[in-house]
KEKE-3310 file (N, C-alpha, C; in steps of 0.2 Angstrom, whole numbers, plus 5000, padded with zeros to 4 digits):
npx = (5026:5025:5020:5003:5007:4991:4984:4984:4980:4967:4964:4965:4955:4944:4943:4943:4928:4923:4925:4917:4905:4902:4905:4893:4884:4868:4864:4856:4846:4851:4839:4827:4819:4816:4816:4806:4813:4807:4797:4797:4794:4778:4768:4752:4740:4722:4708:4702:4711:4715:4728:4737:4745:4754:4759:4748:4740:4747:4750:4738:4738:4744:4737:4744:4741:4746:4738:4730:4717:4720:4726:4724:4726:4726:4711:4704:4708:4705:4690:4692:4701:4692:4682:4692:4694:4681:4680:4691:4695:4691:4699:4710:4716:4719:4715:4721:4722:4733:4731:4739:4733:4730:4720:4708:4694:4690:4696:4688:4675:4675:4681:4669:4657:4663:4661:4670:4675:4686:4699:4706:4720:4731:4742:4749:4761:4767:4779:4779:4778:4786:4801:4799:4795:4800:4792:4791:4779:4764:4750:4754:4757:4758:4765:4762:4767:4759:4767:4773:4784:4792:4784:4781:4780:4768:4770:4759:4744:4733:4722:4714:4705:4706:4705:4716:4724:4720:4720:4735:4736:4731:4742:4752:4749:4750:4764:4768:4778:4778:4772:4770:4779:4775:4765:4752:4762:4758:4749:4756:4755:4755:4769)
npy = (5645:5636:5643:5637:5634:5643:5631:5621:5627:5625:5612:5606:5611:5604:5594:5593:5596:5586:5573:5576:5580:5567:5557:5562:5559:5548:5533:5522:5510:5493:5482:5473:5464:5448:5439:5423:5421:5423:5435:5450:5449:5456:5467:5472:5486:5483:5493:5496:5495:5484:5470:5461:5447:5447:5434:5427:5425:5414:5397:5404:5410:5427:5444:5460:5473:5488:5507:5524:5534:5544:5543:5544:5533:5522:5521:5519:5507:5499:5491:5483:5474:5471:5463:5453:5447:5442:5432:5422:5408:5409:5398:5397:5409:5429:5444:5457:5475:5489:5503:5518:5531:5541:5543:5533:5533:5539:5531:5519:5525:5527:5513:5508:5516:5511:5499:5489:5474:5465:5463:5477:5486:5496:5510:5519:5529:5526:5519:5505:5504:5513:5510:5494:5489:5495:5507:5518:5520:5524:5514:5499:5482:5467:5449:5434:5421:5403:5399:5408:5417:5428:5433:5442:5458:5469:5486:5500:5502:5491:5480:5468:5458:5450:5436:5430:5434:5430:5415:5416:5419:5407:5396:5401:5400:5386:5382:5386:5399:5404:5412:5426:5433:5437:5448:5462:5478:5491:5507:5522:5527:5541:5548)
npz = (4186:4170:4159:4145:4130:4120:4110:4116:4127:4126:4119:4132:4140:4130:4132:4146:4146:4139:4146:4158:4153:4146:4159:4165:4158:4156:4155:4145:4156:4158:4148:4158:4152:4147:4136:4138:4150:4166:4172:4181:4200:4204:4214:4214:4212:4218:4213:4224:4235:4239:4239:4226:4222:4204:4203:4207:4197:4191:4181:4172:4156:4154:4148:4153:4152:4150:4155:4153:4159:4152:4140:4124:4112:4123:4127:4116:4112:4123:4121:4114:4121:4130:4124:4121:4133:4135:4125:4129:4138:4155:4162:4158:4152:4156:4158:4161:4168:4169:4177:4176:4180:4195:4202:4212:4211:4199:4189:4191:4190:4176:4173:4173:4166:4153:4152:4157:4161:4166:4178:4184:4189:4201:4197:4203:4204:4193:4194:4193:4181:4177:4182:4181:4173:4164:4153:4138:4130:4129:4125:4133:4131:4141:4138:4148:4151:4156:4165:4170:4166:4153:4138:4128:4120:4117:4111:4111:4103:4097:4088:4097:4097:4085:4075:4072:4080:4095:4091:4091:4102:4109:4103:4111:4124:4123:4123:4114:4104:4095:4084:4093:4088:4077:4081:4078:4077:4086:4086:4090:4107:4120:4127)
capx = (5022:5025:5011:5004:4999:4984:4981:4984:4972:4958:4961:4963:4946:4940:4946:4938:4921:4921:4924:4913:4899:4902:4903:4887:4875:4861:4865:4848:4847:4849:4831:4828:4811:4819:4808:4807:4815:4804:4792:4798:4787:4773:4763:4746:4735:4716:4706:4698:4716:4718:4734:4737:4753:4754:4758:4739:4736:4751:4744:4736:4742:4741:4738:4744:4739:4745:4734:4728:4711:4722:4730:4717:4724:4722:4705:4702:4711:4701:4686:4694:4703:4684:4681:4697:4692:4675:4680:4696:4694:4695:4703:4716:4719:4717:4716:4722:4722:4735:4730:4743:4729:4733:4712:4706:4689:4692:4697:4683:4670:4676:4679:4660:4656:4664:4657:4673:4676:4693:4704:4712:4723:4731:4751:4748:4768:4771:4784:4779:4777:4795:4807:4802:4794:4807:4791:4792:4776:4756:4747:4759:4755:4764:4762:4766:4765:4757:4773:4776:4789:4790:4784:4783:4776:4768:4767:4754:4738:4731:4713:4714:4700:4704:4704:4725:4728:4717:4725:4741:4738:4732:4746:4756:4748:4749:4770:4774:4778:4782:4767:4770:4784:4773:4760:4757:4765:4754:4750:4760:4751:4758:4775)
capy = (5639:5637:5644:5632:5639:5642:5629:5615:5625:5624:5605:5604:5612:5602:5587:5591:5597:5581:5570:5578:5578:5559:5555:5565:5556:5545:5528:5517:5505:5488:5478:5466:5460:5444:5435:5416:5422:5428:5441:5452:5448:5461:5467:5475:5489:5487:5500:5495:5494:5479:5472:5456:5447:5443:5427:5426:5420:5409:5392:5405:5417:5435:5448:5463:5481:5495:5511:5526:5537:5552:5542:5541:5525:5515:5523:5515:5499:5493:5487:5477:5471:5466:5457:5446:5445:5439:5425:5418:5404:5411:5396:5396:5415:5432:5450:5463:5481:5492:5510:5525:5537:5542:5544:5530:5534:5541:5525:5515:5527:5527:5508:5507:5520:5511:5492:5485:5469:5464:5465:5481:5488:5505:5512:5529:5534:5525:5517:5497:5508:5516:5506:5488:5486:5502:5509:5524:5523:5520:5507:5495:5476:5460:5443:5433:5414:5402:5398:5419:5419:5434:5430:5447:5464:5476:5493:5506:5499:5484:5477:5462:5453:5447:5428:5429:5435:5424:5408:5416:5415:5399:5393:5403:5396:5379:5382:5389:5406:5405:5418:5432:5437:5442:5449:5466:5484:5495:5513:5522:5532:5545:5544)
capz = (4183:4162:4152:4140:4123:4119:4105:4122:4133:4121:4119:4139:4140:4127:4135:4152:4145:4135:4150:4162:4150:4149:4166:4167:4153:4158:4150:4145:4158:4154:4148:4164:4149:4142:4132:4139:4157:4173:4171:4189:4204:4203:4218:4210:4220:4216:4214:4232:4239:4240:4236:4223:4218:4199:4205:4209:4189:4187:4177:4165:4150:4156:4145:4156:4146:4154:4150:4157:4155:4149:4134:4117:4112:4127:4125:4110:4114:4131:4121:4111:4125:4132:4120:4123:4136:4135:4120:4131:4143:4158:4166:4155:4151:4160:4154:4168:4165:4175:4177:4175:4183:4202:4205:4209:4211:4191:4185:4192:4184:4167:4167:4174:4159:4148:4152:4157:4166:4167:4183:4186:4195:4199:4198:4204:4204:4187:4199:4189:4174:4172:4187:4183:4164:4159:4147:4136:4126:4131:4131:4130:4134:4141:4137:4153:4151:4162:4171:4174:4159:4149:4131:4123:4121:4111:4113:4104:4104:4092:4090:4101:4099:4080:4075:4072:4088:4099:4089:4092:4111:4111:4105:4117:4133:4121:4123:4103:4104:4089:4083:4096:4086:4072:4081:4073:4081:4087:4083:4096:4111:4124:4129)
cpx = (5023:5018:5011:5001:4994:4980:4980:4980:4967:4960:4962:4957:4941:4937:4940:4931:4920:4920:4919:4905:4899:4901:4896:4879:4874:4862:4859:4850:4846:4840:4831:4822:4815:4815:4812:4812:4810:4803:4795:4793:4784:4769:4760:4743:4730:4714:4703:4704:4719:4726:4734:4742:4752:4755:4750:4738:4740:4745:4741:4741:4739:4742:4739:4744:4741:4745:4735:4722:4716:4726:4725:4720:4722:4715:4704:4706:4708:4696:4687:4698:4697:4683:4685:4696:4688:4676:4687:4692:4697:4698:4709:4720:4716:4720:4715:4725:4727:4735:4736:4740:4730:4724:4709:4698:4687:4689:4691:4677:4670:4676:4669:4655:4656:4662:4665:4673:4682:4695:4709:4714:4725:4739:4752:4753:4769:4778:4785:4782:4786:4801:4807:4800:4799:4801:4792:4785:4769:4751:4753:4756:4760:4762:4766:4763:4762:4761:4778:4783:4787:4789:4785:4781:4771:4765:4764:4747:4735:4723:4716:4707:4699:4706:4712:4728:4725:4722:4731:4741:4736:4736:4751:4757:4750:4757:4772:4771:4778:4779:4767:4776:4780:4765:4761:4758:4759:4755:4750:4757:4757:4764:4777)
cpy = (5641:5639:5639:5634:5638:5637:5621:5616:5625:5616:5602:5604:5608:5595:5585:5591:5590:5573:5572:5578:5570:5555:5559:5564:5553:5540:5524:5511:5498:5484:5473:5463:5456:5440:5427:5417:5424:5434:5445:5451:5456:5460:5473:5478:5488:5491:5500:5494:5490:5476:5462:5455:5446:5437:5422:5421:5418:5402:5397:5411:5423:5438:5456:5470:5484:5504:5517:5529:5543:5552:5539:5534:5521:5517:5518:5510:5494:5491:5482:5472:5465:5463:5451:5444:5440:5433:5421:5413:5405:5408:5393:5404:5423:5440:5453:5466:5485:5499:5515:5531:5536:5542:5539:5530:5535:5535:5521:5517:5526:5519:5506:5509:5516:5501:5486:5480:5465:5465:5471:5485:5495:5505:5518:5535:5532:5522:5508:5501:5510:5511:5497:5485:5492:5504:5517:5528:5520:5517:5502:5487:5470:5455:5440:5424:5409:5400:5405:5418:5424:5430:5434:5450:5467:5483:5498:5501:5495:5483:5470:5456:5448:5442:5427:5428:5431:5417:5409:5414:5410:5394:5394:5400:5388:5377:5385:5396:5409:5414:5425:5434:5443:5446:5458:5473:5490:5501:5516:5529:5538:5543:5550)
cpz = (4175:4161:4146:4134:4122:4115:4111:4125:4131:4121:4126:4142:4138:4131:4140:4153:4143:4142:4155:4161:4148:4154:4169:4165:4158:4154:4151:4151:4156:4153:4151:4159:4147:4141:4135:4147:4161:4173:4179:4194:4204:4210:4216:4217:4217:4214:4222:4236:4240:4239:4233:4220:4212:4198:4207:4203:4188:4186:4171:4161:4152:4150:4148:4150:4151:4152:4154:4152:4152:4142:4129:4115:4116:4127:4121:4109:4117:4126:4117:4116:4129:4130:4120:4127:4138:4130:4122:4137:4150:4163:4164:4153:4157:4155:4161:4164:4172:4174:4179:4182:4193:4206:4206:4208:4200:4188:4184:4190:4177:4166:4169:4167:4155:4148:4151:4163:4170:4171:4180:4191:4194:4200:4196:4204:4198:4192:4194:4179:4168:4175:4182:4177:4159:4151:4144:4133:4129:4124:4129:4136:4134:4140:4144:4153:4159:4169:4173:4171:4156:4142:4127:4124:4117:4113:4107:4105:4096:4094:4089:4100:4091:4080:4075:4079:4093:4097:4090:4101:4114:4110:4109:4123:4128:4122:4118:4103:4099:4085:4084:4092:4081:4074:4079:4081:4081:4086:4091:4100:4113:4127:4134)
residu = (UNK:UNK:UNK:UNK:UNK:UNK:UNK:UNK:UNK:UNK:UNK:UNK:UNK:UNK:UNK:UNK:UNK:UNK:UNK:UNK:UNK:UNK:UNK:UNK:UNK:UNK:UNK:UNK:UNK:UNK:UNK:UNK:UNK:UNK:UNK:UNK:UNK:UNK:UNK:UNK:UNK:UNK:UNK:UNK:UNK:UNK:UNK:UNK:UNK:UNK:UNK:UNK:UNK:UNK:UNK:UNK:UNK:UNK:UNK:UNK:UNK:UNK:UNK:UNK:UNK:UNK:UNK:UNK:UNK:UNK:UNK:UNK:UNK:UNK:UNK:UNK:UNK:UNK:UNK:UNK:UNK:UNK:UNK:UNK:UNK:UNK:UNK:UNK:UNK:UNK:UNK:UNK:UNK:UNK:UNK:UNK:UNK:UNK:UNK:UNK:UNK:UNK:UNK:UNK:UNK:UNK:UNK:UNK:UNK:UNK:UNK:UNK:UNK:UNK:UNK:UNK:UNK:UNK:UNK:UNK:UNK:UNK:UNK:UNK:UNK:UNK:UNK:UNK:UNK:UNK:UNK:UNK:UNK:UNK:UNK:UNK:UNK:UNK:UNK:UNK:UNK:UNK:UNK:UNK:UNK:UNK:UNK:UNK:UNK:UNK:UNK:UNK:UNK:UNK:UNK:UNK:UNK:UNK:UNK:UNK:UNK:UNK:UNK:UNK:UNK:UNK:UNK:UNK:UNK:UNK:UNK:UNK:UNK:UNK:UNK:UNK:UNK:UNK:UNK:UNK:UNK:UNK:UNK:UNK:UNK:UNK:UNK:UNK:UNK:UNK:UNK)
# end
């Protein structure tokens, strides 16, 4: 068999290491979130087990948070989420919270503790969390119109409850998206 010089078997090496580490990355999976497309169907656990489609609040604009007690922003997020809550119409809008933590018992302490009201639920593998909204960063929240269209997101935590952002999601459910473009970026939790 010819021997190949050595300046060929170093770029054969180079060659195969280089392919091998390519066929071996991890490429981002594409984003199924497309603004003005179909949100995924969602099936929500309680914290009592139960089980809830997100198709439950079609008709209203969802504001879907997804938090955990382990991450300081969404801490310091939920109450201003209350408050959206509390000055939305709730048969037009809906503020569901989807909890990270695996406890549920936890969960329903802390929002007892902390005087929330809002539906929420649990996603105790992070299986909604990383499979079917692809996130990286907490609290990250979705806009989900009343006809279960994705509208938009934001991730990092924001105060919710000021007068821009209500009017902006009253135009949202009104049809004019136009606003959630500039809704602002939040300061960016646990990733």
């Amino acid at each position: 068999m010819p021997q190949l010089p050595l300046s060929r078997c170093r770029l054969v090496w180079v060659l195969v290491v280089v392919c091998t580490l390519a066929g071996c990355s991890e490429s981002k999976p594409p984003d199924r979130l497309v603004t003005g497309q179909a949100f995924p169907p969602l099936t929500l656990e309680a914290i009592d087990g139960k089980t809830v489609p997100l198709s439950a609040f079609r008709g209203k604009l969802v504001v879907l948070n997804v938090w955990a007690t382990w991450c300081p922003p969404c801490r310091k997020e939920m109450p201003s989420l209350q408050r959206l809550s509390g000055s939305l119409d709730d048969g037009r809008f809906v503020v569901v919270g989807l909890s990270l933590d695996q406890d549920n018992v936890a969960v329903r302490e802390y929002l007892h503790d902390k005087g929330v009201t809002y539906a929420n639920f649990l996603d105790r593998e992070m299986d909604i969390a990383k499979h079917v909204l692809g996130m990286k960063a907490y609290p990250d929240t979705f806009l989900i119109g009343p006809d279960g269209r994705f509208l938009g997101r934001v991730v990092g935590a924001i105060q919710w409850d000021n007068s821009r952002i209500i009017q902006t999601l009253e135009a949202a459910y009104r049809g004019d998206g136009k606003g959630l473009r500039d809704l602002p970026r939040g300061s960016y939790g646990s990733t």
